[in-house]
MARZA-263247 format. One record per residue (C-alpha): residue number from 1; x, y, z; residue in three letters; chain. Coordinates in Angstrom, 1 decimal, always signed. Example, Ala and Ser with C-alpha at 12.3 -4.5 7.8 and 13.67 -1.06 7.14 Angstrom:
<rs>
    n      xx      yy      zz  res  chain
    1   +12.3    -4.5    +7.8  ALA      A
    2   +13.7    -1.1    +7.1  SER      A
</rs>
This chain:
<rs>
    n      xx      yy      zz  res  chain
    1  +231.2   +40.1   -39.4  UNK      A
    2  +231.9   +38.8   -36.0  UNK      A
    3  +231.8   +34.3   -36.6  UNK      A
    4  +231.6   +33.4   -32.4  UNK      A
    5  +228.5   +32.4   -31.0  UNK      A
    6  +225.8   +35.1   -30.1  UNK      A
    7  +225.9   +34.0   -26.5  UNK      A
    8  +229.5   +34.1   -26.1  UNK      A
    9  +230.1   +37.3   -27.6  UNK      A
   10  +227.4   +39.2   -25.8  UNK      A
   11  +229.1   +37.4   -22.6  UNK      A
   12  +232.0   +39.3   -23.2  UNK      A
   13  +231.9   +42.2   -24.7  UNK      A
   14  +228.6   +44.9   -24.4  UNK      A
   15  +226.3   +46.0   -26.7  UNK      A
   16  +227.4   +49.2   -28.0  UNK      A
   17  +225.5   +52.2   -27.3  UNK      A
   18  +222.0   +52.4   -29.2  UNK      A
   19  +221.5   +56.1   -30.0  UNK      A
   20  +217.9   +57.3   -31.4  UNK      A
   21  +218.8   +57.7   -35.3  UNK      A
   22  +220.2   +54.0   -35.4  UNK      A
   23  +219.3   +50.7   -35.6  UNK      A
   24  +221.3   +47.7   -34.5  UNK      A
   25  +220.9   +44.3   -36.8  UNK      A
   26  +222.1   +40.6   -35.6  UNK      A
   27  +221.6   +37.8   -37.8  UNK      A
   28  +222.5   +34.6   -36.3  UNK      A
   29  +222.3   +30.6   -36.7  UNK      A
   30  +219.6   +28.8   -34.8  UNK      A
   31  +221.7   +25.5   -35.2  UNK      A
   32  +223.0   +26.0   -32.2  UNK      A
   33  +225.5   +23.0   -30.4  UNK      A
   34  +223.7   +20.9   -28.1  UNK      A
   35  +225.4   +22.4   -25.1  UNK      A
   36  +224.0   +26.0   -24.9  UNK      A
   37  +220.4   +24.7   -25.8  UNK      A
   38  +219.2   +24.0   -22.0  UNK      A
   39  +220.9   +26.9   -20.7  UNK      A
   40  +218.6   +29.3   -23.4  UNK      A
   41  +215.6   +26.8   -22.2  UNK      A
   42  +216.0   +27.8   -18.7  UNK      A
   43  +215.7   +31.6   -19.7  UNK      A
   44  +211.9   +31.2   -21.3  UNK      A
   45  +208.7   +31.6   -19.6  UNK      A
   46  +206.6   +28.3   -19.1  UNK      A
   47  +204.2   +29.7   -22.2  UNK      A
   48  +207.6   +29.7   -24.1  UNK      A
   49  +208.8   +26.1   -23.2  UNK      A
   50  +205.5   +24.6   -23.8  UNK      A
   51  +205.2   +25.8   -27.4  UNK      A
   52  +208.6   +24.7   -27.7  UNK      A
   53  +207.2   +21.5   -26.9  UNK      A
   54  +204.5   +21.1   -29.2  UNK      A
   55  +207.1   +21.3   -31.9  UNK      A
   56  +207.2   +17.6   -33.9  UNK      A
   57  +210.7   +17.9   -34.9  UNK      A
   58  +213.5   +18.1   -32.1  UNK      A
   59  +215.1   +20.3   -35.3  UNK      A
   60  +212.2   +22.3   -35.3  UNK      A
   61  +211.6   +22.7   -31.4  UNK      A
   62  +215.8   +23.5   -31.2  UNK      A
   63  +215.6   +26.6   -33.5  UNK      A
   64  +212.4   +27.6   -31.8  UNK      A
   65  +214.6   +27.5   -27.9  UNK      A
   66  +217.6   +28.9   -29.5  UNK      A
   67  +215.5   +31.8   -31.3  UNK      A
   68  +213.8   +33.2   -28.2  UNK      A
   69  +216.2   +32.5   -25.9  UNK      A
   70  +219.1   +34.1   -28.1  UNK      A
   71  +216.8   +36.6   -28.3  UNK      A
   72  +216.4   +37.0   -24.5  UNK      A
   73  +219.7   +37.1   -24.2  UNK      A
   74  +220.3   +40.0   -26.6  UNK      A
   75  +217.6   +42.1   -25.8  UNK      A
   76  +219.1   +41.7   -21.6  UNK      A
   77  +222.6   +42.9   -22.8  UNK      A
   78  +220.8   +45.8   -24.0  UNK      A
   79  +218.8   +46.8   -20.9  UNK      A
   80  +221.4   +44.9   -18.7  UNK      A
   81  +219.1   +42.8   -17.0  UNK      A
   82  +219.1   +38.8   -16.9  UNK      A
   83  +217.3   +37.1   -19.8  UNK      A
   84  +215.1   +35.3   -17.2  UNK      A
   85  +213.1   +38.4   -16.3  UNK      A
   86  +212.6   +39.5   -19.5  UNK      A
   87  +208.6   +39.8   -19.9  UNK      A
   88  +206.9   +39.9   -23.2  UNK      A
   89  +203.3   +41.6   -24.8  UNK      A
   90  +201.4   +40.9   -28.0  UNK      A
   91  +199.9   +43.5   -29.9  UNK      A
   92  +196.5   +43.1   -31.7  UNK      A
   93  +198.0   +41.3   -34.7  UNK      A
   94  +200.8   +39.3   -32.6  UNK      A
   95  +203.7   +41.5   -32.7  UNK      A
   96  +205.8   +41.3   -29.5  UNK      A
   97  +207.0   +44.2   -27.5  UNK      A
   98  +209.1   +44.4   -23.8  UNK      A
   99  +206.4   +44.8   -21.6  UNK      A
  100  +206.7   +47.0   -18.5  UNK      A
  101  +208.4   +50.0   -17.1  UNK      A
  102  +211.9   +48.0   -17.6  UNK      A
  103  +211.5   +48.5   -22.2  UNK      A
  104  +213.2   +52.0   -21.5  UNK      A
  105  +212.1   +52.8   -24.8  UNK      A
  106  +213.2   +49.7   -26.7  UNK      A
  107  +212.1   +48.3   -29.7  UNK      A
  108  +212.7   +44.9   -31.6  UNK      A
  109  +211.6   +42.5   -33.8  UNK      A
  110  +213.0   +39.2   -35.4  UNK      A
  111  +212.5   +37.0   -38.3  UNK      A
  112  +213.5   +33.6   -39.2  UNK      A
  113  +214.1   +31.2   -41.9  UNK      A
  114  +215.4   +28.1   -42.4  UNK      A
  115  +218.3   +27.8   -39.7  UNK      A
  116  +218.6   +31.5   -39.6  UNK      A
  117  +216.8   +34.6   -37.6  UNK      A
  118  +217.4   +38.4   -38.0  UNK      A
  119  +216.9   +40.5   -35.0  UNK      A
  120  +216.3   +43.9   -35.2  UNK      A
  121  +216.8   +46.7   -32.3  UNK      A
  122  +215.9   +50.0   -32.0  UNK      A
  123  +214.6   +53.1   -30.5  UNK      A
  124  +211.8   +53.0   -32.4  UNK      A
  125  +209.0   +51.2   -34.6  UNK      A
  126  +210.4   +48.7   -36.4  UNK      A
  127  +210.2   +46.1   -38.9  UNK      A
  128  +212.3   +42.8   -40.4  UNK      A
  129  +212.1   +40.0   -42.6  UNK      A
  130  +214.3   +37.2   -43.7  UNK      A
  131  +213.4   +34.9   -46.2  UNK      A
  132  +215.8   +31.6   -47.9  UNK      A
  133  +215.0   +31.7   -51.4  UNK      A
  134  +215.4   +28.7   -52.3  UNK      A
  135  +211.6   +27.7   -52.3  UNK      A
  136  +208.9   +27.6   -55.5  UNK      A
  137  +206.4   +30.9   -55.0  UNK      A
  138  +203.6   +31.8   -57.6  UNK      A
  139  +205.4   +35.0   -58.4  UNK      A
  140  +202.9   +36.8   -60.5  UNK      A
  141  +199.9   +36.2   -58.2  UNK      A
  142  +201.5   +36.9   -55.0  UNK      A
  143  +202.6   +40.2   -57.1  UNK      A
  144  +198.9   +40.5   -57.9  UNK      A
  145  +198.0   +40.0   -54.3  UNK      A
  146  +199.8   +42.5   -52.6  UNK      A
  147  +201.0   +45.2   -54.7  UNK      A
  148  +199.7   +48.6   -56.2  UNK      A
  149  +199.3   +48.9   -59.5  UNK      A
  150  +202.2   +50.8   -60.0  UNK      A
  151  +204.1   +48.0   -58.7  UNK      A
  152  +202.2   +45.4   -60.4  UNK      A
  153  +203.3   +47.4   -63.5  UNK      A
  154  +207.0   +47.5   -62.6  UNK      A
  155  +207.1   +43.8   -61.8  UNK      A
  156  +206.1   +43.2   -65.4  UNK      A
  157  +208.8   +44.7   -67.2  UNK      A
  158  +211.5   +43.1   -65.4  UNK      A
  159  +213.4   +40.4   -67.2  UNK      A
  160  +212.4   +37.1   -66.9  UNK      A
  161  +215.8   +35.5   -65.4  UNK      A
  162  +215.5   +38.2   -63.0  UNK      A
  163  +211.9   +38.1   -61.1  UNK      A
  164  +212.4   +35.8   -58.6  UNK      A
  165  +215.4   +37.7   -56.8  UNK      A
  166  +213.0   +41.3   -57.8  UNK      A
  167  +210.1   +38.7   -56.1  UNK      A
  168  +211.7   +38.3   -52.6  UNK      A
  169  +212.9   +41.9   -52.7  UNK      A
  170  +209.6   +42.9   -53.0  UNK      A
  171  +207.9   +40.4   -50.4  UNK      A
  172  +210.7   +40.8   -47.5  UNK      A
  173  +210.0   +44.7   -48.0  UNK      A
  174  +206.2   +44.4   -47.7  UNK      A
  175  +206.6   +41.6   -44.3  UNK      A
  176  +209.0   +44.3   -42.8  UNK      A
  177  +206.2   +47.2   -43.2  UNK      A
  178  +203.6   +44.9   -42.4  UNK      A
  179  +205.4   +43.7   -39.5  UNK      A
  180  +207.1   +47.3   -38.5  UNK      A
  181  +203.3   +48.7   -38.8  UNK      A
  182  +202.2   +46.0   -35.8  UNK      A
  183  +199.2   +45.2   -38.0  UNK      A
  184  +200.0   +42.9   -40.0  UNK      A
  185  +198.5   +41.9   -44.1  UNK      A
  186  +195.6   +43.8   -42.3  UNK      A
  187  +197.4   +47.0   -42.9  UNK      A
  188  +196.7   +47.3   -46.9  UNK      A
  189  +199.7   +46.1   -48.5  UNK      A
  190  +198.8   +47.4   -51.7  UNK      A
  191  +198.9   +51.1   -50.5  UNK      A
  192  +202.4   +50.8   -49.7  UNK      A
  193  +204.0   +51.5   -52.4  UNK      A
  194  +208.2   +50.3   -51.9  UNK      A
  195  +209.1   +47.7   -54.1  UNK      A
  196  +211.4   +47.7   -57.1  UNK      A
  197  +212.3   +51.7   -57.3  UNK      A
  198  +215.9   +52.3   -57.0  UNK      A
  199  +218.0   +54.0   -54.6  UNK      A
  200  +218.9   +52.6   -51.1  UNK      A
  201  +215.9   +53.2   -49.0  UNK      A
  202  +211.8   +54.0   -50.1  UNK      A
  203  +209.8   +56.3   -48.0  UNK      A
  204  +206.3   +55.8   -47.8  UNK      A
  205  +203.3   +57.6   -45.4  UNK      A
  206  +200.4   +54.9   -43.8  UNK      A
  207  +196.9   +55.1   -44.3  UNK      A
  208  +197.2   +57.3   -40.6  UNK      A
  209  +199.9   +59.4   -42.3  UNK      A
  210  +203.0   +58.5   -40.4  UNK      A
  211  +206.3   +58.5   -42.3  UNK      A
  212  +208.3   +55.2   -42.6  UNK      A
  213  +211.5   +54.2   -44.3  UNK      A
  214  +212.1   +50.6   -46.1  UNK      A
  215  +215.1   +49.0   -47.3  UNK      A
  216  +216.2   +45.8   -48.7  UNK      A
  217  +219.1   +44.1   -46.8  UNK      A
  218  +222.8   +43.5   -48.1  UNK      A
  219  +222.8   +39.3   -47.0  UNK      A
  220  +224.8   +36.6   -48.6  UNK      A
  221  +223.9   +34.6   -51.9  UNK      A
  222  +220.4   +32.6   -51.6  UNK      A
  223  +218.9   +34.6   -48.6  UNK      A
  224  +216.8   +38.1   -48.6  UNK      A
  225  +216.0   +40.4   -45.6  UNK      A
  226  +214.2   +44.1   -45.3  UNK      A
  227  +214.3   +46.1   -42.9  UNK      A
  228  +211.3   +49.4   -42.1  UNK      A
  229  +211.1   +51.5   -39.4  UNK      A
  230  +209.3   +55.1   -38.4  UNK      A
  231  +210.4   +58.1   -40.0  UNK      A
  232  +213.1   +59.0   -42.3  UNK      A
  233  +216.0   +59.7   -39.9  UNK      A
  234  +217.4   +56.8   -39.5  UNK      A
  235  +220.3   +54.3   -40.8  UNK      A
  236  +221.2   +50.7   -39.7  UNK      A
  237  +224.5   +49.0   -38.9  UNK      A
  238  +225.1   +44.8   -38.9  UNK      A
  239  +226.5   +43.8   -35.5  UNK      A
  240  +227.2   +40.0   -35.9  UNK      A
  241  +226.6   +38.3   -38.7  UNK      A
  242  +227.3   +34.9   -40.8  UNK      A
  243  +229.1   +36.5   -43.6  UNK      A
</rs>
């Protein structure tokens, strides 16, 4: 995994090619030097800077600047356009899109945690999550909360020592459906049955019928990430990374 700064590496050398049947990961580190921050300010819309704002925490108001402007920046090496004019949408349940003629068919969608975010980029619907795990959760009635009962089931007879790790591999999976979907906990999360069957990648169908694929992410020790897009044809590829 490449270990330069986002911005500098997308300054000099381009985003490969993003074919149909792939989807292109970046995790980076929001704690970004002091330098670059104003120069990712500039790049955000008023709406942007004034949430930014209402942050409490400089730490807090930093990540969110270096998030969406790092984010800007990405998403304008892809469509080779300056991050400034780079115009966003919200779907019914928040989910942001590109808007305008200028998407070209692009799709993305981020996550953060901690001093980390995971950006995700593709030619179609998709979904990710990131999660540090290094925080208490009520395991069992989260489990009870958003699970089938087939899942439910298969929680149950995993050891002890090893629920919390099956716990986040089960909750980043659901938030990347959920989020991949564009609808949200409203979607049904206990329909969708992916968590804790082996192999690589679950396919489910959505209430509508539509196909999606949902995988958990390879990430370093103490962190958990899923990814879910449309359909079945797909695979993923890590472009810059922290490892």
């Amino acid at each position: 995994m490449n270990r330069q700064p986002l911005r500098l590496l997308l300054s000099a050398v381009p985003v490969p090619a993003l074919s149909a049947g792939e989807i292109h990961l970046w995790l980076v580190d929001l704690d970004q030097p002091p330098k670059p921050l104003p120069e990712l300010a500039a790049t955000l819309t008023r709406d942007e800077q004034e949430r930014a704002a209402r942050f409490r925490f400089p730490e807090h108001q930093a990540r969110f600047i270096a998030g969406r402007g790092l984010l800007r920046e990405l998403l304008g090496a892809y469509l080779d356009r300056p991050a400034v004019t780079l115009r966003f949408g919200q779907g019914s349940h928040g989910k942001p899109y590109l808007a305008g003629e200028d998407a070209a068919g692009l799709h993305f969608n981020l996550a953060h945690s901690g001093h980390r975010a995971l950006y995700a980029v593709a030619r179609r619907e998709v979904g990710v999550d990131l999660e540090k795990m290094d925080r208490q959760v009520d395991d069992p009635a989260i489990i009870d909360r958003i699970c089938g009962l087939r899942e439910q089931a298969a929680f149950q007879i995993i050891p002890q020592e090893q629920r919390h790790n099956a716990f986040f591999a089960c909750w980043t999976r659901k938030e990347a459906i959920a989020k991949a979907l564009g609808s949200g906990f409203s979607c049904g999360l206990q329909t969708l049955d992916v968590c804790f069957w082996k192999g690589e990648q679950t396919q489910v169908r959505d209430p509508a019928g539509r196909e999606w694929g949902v995988v958990n992410l390879p990430l370093d020790r103490g962190w958990a990430g899923a990814l879910a897009a449309a359909g079945a044809d797909w695979r993923y590829r890590f472009l810059f990374g922290l490892y």
